[in-house]
N, C-alpha and C positions, 0 to 999 in steps of 0.2 A: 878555183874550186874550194868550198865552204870545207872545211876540218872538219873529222868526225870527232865526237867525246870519247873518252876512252872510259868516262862513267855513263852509268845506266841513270838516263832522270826519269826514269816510270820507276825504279826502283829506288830510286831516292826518297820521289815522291810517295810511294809504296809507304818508306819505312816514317815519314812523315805523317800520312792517313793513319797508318797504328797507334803512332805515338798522341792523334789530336783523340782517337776513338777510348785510348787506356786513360786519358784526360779528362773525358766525357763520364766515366764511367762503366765504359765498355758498349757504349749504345747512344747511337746520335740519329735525328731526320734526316734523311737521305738528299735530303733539298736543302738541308742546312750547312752539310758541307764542300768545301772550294774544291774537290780534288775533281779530275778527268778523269769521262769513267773509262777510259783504256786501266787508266792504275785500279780502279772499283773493280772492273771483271778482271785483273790479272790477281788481284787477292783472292776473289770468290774462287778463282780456279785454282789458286794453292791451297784451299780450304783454312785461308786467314780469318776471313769473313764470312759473315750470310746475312743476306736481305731478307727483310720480315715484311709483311702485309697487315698490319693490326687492325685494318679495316680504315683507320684515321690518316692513315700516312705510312707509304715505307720507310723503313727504318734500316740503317746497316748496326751490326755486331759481331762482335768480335766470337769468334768462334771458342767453345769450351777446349782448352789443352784438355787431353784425358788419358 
């Protein structure tokens, strides 16, 4: 029987996607980045992120602290 992790890799990779998008800028093509979108919709639903429609292409960014 395979071992479980005792770390989270959707939240590794989580904190990996933040760290390539505060890299970028705060704003990358959605198609331009490597991550799995299980980790893409587990930011959106922490409100880390949001997906934009610019009409060109979507786009993820990073959500305003406020």
């Amino acid at each position: 029987m395979p071992r479980k992790s005792t770390h989270s890799t959707s939240t590794d990779h989580s904190c990996l996607c933040l760290q390539s998008l505060r890299r970028c800028g705060g704003s990358a093509r959605l198609c331009s980045i490597n991550f799995s979108l299980n980790v893409i919709q587990m930011l959106v639903n922490q409100r880390k992120v949001k997906i934009k429609n610019t009409g060109t292409g979507f786009f993820i960014e990073l959500e305003e602290s406020g």
